[in-house]
C-alpha positions, 0 to 999 in steps of 0.5 A: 536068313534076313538082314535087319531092316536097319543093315538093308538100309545102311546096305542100300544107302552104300550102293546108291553112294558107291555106285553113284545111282540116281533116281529112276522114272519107273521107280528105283534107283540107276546108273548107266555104266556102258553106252557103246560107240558103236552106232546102229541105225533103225527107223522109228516114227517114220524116219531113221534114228541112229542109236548105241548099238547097246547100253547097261545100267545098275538098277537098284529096288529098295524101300517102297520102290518098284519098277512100274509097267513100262516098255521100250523099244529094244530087247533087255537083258536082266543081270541078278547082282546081289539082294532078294530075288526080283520079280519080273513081270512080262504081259505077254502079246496074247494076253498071257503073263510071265513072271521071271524070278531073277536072283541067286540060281545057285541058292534057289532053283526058280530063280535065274540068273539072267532073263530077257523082256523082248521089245515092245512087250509091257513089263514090271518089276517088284522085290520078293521080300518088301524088306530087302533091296535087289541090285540087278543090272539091265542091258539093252540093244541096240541101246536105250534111249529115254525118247522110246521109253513108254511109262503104261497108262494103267487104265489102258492096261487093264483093259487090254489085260483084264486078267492079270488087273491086280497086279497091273494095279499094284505096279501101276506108274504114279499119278502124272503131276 
């Protein structure tokens, strides 16, 4: 059964104000919640870089949003929260995709509760239902930093892919202004 797409609305326009979420630039909308003290070090364009050793945020999809082809240094941990199931795409090194459907498992068997997008590996991510919202959580270590956060040049993309070219297309970033 499906919310009324004026209940999804009221539903997104109470998380983003009870959670205090901000607008996201891979689409969508977030709030970092943990950044640990704890310190790491890793080296990173030939010097050593100090980091958190992990953070979280709350990562909310609605309206017309999705998360664009993006990647980051670290390995991410994807939370299902509430909503429609979302999926996560992950280009594979060899070329290959894989399609994690993050949702309510006990509601649905291909869905998880939990999945991991390794390091370096370009991914997306889109709702299930265009109506629907999905509120998920992400956990990264050592810890997200903006500075290794990579937005996907689409064309450069699609040629490494070739294969995978309508949905790399679909979940393309937005023009650079």
């Amino acid at each position: 059964m499906h919310a009324q797409p004026d209940s999804q609305h009221q539903d997104k326009d109470q998380l983003i104000q009870r959670f205090g979420l901000q607008p996201h630039p891979e689409g969508g909308y977030y709030r970092e919640t943990h950044r640990d003290t704890v310190r790491v070090s890793r080296e990173g364009a030939g010097t050593l870089a100090t980091h958190a050793a992990s953070t979280a945020i709350y990562y909310l999809l609605c309206d017309s949003a999705y998360s664009a082809w993006h990647r980051i240094r670290s390995d991410e941990v994807w939370h299902f929260y509430a909503g429609c199931p979302l999926n996560v795409h992950v280009l594979e090194q060899d070329g290959g995709l894989t399609t994690h459907r993050l949702g309510n498992a006990l509601a649905g068997c291909d869905a998880v509760f939990q999945a991991v997008v390794r390091a370096g590996c370009w991914f997306a991510a889109e709702r299930s239902d265009p109506d629907g919202f999905s509120l998920v959580g992400c956990t990264v270590a050592p810890g997200f930093a903006f500075s290794e956060f990579e937005l996907a040049d689409a064309d450069i993309l699609l040629a490494s892919h070739p294969r995978h070219a309508a949905l790399i297309a679909r979940l393309a970033p937005a023009p650079q202004r």
